[in-house]
C-alpha positions as CSV (number, residue, x, y, z in Angstrom):
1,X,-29.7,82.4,4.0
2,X,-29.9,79.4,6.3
3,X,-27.9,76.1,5.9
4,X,-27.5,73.0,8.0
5,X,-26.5,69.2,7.5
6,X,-27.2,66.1,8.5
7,X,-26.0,62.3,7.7
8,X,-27.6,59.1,6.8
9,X,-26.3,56.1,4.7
10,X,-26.8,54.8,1.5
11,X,-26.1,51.1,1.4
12,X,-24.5,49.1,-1.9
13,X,-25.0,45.2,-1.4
14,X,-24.2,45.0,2.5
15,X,-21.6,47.8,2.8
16,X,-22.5,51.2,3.6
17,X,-21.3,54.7,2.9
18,X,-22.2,57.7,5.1
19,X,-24.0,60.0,3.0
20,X,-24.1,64.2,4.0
21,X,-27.1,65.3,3.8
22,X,-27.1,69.6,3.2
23,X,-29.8,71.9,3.2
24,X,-29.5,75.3,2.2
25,X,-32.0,78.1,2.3
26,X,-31.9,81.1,-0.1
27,X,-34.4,83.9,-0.6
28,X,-36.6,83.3,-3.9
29,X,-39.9,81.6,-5.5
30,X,-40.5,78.5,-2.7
31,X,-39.3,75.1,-4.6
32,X,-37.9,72.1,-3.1
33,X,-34.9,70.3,-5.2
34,X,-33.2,67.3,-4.6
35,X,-30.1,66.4,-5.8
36,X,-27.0,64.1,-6.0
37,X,-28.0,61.0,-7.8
38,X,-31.3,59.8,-5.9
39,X,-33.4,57.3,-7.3
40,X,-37.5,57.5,-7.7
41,X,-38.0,56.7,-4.5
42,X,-36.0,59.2,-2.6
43,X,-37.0,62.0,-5.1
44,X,-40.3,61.2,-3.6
45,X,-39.1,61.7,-0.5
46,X,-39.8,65.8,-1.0
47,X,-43.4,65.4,-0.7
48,X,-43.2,63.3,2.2
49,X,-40.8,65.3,4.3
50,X,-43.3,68.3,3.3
51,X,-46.2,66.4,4.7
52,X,-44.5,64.9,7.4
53,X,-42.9,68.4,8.9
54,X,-46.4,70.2,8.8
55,X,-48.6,67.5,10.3
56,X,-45.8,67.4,13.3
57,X,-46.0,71.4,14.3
58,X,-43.3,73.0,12.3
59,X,-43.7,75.6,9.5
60,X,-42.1,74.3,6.2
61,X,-39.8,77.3,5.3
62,X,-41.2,79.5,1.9
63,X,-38.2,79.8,0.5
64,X,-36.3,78.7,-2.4
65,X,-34.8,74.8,-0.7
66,X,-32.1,72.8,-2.0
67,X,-31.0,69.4,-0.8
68,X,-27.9,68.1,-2.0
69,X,-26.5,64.4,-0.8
70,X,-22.6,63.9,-0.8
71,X,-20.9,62.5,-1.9
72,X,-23.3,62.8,-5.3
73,X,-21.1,59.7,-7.1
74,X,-22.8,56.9,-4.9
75,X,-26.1,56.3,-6.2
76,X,-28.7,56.3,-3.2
77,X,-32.3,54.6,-3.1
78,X,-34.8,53.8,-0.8
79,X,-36.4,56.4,1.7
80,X,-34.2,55.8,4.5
81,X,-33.0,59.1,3.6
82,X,-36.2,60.8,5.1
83,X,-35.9,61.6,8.3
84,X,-32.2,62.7,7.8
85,X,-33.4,65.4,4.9
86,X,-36.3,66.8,7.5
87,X,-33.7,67.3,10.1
88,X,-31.4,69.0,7.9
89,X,-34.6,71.3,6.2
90,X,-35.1,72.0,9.8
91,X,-31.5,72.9,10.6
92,X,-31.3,75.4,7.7
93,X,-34.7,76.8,8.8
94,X,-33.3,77.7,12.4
95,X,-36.2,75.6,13.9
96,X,-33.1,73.1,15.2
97,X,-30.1,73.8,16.3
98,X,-27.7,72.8,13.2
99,X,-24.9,72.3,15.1
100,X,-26.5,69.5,16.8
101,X,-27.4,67.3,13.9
102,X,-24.1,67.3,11.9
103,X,-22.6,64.7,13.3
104,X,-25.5,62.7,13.9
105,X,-26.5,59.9,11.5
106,X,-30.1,59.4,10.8
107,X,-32.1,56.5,9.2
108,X,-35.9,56.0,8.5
109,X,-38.8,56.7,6.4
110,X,-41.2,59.6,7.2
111,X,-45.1,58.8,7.0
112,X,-47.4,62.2,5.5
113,X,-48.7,62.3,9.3
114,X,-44.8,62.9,10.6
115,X,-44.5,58.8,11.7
116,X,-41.5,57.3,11.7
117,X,-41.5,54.0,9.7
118,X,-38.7,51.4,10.0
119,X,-36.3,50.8,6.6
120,X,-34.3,47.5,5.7
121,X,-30.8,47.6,6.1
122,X,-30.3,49.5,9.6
123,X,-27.8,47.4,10.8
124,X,-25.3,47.1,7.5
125,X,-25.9,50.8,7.8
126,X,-25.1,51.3,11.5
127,X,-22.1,49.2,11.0
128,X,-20.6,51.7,8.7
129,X,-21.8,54.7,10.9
130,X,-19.4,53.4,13.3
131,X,-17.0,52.5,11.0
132,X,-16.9,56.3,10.2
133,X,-16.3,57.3,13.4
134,X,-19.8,58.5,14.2
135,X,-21.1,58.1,17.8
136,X,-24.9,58.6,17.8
137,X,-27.9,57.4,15.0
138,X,-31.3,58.0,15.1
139,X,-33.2,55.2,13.5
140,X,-36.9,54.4,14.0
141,X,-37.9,52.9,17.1
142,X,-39.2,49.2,16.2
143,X,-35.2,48.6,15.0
144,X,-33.4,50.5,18.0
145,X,-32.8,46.7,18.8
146,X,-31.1,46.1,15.5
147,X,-28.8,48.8,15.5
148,X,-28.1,48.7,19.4
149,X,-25.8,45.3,18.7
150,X,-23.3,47.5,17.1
151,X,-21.0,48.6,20.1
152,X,-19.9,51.6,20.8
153,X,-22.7,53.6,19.4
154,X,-25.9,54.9,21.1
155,X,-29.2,54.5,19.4
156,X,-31.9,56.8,20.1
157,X,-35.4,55.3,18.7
158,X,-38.3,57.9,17.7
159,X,-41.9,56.9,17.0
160,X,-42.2,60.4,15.0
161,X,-40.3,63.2,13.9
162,X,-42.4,65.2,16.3
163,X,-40.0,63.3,19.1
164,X,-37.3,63.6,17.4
165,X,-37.5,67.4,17.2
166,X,-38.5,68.0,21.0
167,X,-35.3,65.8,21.8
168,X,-32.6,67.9,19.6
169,X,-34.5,71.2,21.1
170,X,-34.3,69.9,24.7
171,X,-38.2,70.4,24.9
172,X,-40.6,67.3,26.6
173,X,-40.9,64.7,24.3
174,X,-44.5,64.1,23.7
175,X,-45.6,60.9,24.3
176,X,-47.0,59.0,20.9
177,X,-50.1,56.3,21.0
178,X,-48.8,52.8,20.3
179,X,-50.4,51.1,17.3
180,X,-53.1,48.9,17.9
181,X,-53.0,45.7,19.7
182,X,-55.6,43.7,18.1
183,X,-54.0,43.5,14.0
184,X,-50.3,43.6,12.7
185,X,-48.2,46.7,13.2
186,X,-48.7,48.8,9.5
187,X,-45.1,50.1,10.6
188,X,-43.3,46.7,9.9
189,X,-44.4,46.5,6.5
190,X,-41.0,48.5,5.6
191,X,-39.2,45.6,6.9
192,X,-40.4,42.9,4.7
193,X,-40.1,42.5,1.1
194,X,-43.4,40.4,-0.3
195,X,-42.7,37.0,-1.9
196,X,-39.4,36.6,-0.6
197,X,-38.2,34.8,2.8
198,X,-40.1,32.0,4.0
199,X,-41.8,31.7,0.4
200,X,-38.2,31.9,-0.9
201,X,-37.3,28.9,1.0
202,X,-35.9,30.4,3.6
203,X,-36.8,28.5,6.4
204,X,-37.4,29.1,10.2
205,X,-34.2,27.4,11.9
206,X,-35.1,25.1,14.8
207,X,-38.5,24.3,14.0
208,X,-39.9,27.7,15.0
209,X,-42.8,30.1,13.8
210,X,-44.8,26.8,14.2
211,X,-43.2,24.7,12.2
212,X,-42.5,20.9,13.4
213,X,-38.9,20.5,14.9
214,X,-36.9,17.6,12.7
215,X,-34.8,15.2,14.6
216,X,-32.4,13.0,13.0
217,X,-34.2,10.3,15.2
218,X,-37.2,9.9,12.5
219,X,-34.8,8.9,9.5
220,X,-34.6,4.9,9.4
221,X,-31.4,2.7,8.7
222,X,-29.4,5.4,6.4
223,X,-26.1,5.0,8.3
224,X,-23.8,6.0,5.8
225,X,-25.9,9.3,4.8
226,X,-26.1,10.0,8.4
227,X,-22.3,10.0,8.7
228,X,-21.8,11.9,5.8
229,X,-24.1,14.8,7.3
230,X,-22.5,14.2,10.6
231,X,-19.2,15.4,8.8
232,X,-20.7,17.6,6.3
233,X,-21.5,19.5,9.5
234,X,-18.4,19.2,11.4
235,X,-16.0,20.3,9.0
236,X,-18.8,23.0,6.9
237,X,-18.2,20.6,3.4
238,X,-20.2,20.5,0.5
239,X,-22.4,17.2,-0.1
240,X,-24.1,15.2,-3.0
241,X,-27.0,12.5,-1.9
242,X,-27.8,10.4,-5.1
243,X,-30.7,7.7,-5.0
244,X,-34.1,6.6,-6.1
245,X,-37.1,8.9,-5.7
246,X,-38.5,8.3,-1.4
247,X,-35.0,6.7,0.2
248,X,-34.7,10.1,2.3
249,X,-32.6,12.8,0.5
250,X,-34.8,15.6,1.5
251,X,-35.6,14.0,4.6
252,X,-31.6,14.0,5.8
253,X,-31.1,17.6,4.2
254,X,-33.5,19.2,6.4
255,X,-32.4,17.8,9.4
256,X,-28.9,18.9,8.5
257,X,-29.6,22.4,10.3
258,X,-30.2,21.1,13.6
259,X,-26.9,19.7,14.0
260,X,-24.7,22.9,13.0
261,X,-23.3,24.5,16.4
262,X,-25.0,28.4,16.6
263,X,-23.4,31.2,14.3
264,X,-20.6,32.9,16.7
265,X,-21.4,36.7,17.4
266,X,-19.2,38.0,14.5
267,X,-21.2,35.5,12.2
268,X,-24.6,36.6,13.5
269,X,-23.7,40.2,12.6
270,X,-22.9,39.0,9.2
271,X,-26.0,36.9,8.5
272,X,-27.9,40.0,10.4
273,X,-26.6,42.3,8.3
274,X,-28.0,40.3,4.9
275,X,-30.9,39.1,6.0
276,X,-32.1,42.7,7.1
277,X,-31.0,44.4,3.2
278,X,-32.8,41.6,2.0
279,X,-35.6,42.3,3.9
280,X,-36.6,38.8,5.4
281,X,-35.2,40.0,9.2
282,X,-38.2,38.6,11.0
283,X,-39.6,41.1,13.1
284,X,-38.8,41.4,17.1
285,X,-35.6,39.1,16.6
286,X,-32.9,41.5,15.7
287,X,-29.5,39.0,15.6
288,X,-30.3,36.0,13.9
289,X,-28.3,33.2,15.8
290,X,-28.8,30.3,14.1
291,X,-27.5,29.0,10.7
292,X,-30.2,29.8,8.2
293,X,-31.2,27.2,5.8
294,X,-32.5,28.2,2.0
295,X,-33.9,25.7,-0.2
296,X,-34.9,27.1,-3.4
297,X,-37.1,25.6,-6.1
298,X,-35.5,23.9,-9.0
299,X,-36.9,26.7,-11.2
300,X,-34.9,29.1,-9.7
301,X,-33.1,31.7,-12.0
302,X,-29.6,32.6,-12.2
303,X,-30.3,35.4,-10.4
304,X,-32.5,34.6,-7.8
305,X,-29.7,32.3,-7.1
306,X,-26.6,34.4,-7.1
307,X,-28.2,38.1,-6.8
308,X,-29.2,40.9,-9.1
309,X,-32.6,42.6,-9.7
310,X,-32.9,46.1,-11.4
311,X,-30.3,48.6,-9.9
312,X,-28.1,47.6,-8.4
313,X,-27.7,43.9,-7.4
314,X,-30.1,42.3,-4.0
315,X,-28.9,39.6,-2.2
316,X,-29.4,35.7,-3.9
317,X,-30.0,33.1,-2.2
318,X,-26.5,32.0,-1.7
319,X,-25.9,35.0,0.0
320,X,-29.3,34.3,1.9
321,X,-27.7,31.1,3.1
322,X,-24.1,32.6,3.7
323,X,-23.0,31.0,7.4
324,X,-25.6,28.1,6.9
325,X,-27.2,25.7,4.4
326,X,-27.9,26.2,0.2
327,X,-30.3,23.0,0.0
328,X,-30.5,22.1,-3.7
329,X,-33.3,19.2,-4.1
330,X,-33.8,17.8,-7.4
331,X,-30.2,19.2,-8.4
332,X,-30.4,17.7,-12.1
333,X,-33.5,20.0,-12.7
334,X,-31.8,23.3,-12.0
335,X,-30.6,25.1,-14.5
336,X,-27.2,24.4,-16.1
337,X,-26.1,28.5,-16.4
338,X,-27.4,28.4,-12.7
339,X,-26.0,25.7,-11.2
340,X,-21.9,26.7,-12.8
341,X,-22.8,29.9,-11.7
342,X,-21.8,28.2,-8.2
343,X,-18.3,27.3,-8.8
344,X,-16.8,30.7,-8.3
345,X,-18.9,31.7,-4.8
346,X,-18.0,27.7,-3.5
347,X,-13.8,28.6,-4.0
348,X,-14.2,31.9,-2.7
349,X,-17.2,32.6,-0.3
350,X,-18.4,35.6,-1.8
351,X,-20.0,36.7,-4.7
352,X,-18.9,39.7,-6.7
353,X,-21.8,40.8,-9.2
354,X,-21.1,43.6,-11.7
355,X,-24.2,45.7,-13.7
356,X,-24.5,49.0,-14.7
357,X,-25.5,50.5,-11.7
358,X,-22.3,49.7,-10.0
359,X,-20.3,46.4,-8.7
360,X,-21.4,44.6,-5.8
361,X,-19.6,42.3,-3.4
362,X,-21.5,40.0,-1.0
363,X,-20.5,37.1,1.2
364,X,-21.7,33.6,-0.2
365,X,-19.5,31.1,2.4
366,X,-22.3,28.3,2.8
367,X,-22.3,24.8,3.0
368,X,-23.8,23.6,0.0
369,X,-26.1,20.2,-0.3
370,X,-27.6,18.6,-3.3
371,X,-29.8,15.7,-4.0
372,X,-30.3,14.1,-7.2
373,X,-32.0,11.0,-9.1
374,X,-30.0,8.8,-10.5
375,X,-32.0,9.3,-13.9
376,X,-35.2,11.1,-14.7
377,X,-37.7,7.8,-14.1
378,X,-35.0,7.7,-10.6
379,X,-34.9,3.7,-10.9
380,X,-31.9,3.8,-12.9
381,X,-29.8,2.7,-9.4
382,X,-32.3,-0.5,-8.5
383,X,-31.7,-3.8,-9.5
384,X,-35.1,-5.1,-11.5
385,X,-36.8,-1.6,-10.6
386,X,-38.0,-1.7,-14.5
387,X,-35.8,2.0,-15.5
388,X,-37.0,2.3,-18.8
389,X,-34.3,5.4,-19.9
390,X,-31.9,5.2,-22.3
391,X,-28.4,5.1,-21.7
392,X,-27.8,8.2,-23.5
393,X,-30.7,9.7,-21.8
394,X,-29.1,8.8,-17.9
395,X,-25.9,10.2,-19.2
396,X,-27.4,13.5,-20.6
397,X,-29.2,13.4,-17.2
398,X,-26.1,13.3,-14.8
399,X,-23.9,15.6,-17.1
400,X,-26.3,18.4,-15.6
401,X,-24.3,18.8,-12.8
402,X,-20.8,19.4,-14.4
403,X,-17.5,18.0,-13.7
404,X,-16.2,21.5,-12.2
405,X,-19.0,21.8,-9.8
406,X,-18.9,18.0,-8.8
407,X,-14.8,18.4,-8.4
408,X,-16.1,21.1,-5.6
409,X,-18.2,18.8,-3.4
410,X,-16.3,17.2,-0.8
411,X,-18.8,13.8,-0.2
412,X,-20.9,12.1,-2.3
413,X,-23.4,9.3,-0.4
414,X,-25.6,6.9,-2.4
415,X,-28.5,6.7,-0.3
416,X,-29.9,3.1,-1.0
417,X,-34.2,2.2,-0.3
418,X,-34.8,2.0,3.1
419,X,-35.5,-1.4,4.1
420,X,-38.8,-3.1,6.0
421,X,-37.2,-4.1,9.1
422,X,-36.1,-0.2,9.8
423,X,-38.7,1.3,8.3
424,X,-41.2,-0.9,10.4
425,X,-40.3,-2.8,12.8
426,X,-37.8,0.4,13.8
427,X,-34.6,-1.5,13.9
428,X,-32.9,1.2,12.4
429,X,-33.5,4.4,14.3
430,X,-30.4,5.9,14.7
431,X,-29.2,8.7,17.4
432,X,-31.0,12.0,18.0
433,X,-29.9,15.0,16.7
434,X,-29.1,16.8,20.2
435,X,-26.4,13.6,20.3
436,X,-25.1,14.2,16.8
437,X,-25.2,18.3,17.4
438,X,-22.9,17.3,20.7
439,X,-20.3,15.8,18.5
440,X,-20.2,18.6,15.6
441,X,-19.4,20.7,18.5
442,X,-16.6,19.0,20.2
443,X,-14.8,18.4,16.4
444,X,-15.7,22.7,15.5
445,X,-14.2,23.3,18.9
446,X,-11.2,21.0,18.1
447,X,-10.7,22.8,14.8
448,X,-11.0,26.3,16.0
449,X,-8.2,25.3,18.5
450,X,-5.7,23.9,16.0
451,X,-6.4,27.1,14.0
452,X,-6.5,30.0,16.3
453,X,-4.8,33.0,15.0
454,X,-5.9,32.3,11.4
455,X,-8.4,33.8,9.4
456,X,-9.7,30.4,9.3
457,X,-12.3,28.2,11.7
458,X,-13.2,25.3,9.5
459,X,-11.6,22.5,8.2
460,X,-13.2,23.1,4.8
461,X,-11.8,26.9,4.6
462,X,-8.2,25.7,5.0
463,X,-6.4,26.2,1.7
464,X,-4.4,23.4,0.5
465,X,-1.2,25.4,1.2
466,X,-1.4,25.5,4.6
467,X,-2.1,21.4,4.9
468,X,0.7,20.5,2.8
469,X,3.0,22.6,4.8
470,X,1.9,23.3,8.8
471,X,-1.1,20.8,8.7
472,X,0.7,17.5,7.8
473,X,-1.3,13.9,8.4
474,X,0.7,10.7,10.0
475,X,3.8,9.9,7.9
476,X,2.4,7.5,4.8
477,X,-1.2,8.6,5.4
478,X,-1.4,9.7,1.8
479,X,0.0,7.2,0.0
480,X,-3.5,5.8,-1.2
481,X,-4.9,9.2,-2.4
482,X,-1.7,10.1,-3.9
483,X,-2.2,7.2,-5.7
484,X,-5.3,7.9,-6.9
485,X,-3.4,11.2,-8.2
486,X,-1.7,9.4,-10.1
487,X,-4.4,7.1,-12.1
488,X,-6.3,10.9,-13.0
489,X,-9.1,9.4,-10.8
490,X,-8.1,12.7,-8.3
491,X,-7.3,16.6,-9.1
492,X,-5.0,18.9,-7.4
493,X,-8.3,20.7,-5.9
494,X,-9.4,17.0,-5.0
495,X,-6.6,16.1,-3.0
496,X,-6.5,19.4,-0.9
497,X,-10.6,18.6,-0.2
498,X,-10.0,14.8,0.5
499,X,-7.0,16.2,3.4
500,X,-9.9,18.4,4.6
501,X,-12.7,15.8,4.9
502,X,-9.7,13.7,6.4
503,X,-8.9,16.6,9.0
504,X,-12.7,17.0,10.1
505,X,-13.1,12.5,10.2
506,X,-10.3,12.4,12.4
507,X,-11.6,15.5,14.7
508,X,-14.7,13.5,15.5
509,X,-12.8,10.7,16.6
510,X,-10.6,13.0,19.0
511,X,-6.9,12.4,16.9
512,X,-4.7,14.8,17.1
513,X,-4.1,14.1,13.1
514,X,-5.7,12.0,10.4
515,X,-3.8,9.1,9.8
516,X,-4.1,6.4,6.9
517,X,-7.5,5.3,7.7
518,X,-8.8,8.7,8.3
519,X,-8.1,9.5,4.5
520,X,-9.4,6.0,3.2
521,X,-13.0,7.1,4.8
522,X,-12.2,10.8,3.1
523,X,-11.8,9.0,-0.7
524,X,-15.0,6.4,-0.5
525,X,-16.9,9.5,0.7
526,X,-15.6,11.3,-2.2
527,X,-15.3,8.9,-4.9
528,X,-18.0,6.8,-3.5
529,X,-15.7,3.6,-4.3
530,X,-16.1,1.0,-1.6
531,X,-12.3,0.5,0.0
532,X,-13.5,-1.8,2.8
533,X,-13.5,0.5,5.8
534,X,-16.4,1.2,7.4
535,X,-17.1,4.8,7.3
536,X,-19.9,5.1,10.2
537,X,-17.3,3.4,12.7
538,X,-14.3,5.3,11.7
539,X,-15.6,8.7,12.0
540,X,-17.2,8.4,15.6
């Protein structure tokens, strides 16, 4: 009777949990089971690790095999699971040493020719690995580079299992061809998931993969809207463009990436870690540095927005956009059940989705923009334009995006036509976005000053606790917006949003505190009611 073990992960949402792998050998009829809750995919995995263990040298053991994967409560998918059951067959059969593969966590899929395939989710499940207390992973070798940024590990990457079992019997490693030069690597195909990504609308951040770089320099005139994404920026708060069909809303929305300062390290690892589960880690860039930016189509579902799929849930796209940008154009147009579904992932920054197969928790902390018609014709907002909807048609219209979500967006911009002289005689080209990016960064840097040694690094994360108590404004700065508190024209949640749009206006102008000014610009951003102060000269 032989028996050995080995350990791999299984991952729920972004979290992992280190799976044991066993194998044990017992005289009888030659069978191969697989147990502890696996899904279709890894019970396929048998004939694969059959395949895979002959075509690399070794003799598959005639004798009666069972596999069992502990703990056998956490349901496991996928065939990451591969090369970690091979090892451990191999363990029990003698042809290893078993000692030197229980504490080693393994990840990858086998190919029937003993290849070892990359898997999505190699850094979620490295992170837990070490989290565990394990010291060494084997994962394939096109995502050694992913699961090298987790410290304190080491990574060894194989090309086959062939490698992989001339390295734990300290024989020479046979060398393995590279795949051809000429087409795309076959072996990458693991790491994407078709139809979702780029075709999601998740974009490329900084104009790469061939994509023209946007500067804030093409938009015309727009002053106002160019504040407001100025601070949107700075401070990471939510936003609502409003106006007539071609005055820029898109146009300003997409440019809003460029001027976010890059995700810190602990960030990257975070968006990493989602983006490789969800399978839309491009290849040969394993950290993904900047803020990503997801703009789904106003057809979008529920789901596709907040997460879910058959099993257990997949990431949505507002965990797709979690440290960056959720771009919602044509806002009206989105579903209603899809759009509330928003309110709970904007208070918290997460998203906890619960189905049969289990509950899953995923981080949803994203800066949110929408853009919206005024109406369905979109004339509704200019004088003489001819709108031709009813009034109980517009109103029907703009009740589409509900008073609960609205309460949770910090500015709301009008963004009037775009006049001749800017457009054409280019009297309104306004500053670059490296110029704009400079000044996000100064106010993020001010922020992260004033609130080192809290879980907190924006303005917009504060909670209102903490600025009604340690984070005070100039004595009297409140007295309009309190105010406005009292008329019902401002909730409790209002007021805590209008001190953080005040915090982040007044750490672009390089104050120490917001006074009564700061929090005027903060409540005609919010309520969009003109209270004669000029909100592009107050802010810079």
């Amino acid at each position: 009777m032989g028996f050995a073990r080995a350990c791999s992960v299984a991952l729920v949402g972004v979290e992992g949990v280190v799976v044991e792998v066993q194998a044990d050998l017992e005289p009888g009829i030659a069978a191969f089971t697989l147990v502890g809750l696996p899904d279709k995919s890894l019970v396929e995995s048998r004939d694969r690790v059959r395949a895979a263990v002959v075509n690399s040298g070794a003799q598959w053991p005639q004798k009666k095999l069972t596999v069992g994967l502990s703990p056998a409560s956490v349901p496991k998918s996928g065939s990451g699971f591969d090369l970690a059951v091979a090892c451990a067959v191999l363990g029990a059969a003698e042809r290893i040493d078993p000692a030197g593969i229980a504490d080693v966590v393994m990840i990858g899929e086998l190919g029937l020719d003993g290849q070892v395939r990359p898997v999505r989710g190699v850094l979620p499940a490295v992170l837990a690995a070490a989290e565990a207390g394990y010291h060494h992973v084997v994962v394939p070798e096109q995502t050694a580079g992913e699961a090298a940024l987790v410290p304190g590990v080491s990574v060894l990457g194989v090309r086959s299992l062939r490698q992989l079992i001339a390295v734990l019997s300290d024989e020479p490693v046979p060398d393995e061809p590279a795949g051809r030069q000429s087409r795309p690597d076959t072996l990458l195909a693991g790491l994407m998931v078709p139809g979702s990504g780029f075709g999601a609308g998740l974009a490329l951040p900084g104009g790469r993969g061939g994509t023209y770089a946007k500067d804030l320099s093409d938009v015309a005139g727009q002053g106002r809207p160019r504040m407001a994404l100025e601070i949107a920026a700075a401070g990471g708060h939510h936003l609502l463009l409003s106006g007539p069909p071609g005055a820029g809303k898109t146009m300003l929305a997409e440019r809003l990436p460029g001027i976010l300062p890059p995700l810190t390290r602990r960030e990257a690892l975070e968006v990493t870690a989602v983006h490789s589960v969800a399978g839309i880690l491009p290849p040969g860039e394993p950290l993904v540095s900047a803020a990503p930016y997801c703009a789904p189509h106003h057809s979008a579902t529920m789901q596709s927005l907040i997460g879910g799929g058959n099993g257990l849930p997949k990431p949505g796209a507002v965990s797709l956009a979690h440290r960056g940008i959720l771009f919602l154009d044509e806002a009206p147009e989105f579903s209603v059940r899809a759009l509330d579904a928003l309110r709970q992932p904007l208070e918290s920054g997460h998203v906890v989705i619960a189905r049969a197969a289990g509950v899953v928790r995923l981080p949803a902390r994203f800066l949110m923009a929408l853009a919206a018609n005024p109406c369905p014709c979109g004339r509704h907002s200019l004088g003489g334009a001819g709108c031709e909807c009813p009034p109980s048609v517009i109103r029907r219209y703009q009740a589409r995006l509900s008073g609960p979500l609205l309460d949770r967006v910090d500015l709301r911009v009008e963004v009037e036509p775009v006049t001749r002289a800017d457009l054409v005689e280019g009297g309104g080209r306004g500053e670059s976005t490296a110029v704009v990016a400079g000044r996000v960064l100064e106010a993020r840097a001010r922020a992260a000053g004033r609130l080192d040694g809290t879980p907190w690094t924006t303005n917009s994360e504060v909670p209102g606790h903490e600025l009604r108590t340690r984070l005070l404004a100039a004595p009297g700065a409140l007295a309009a917006a309190e105010r406005d508190m009292e008329r019902g024209a401002l909730t409790a949640r209002g007021l805590d949003r209008v001190l953080r749009v005040a915090w982040t206006v007044a750490d672009l102008r390089g104050a120490d505190r917001p006074d009564a000014s700061d929090v005027t610009v903060a409540l005609e951003l919010r309520t969009g009611v003109p209270r004669g102060v000029p909100v592009h000269a107050r802010a810079s």
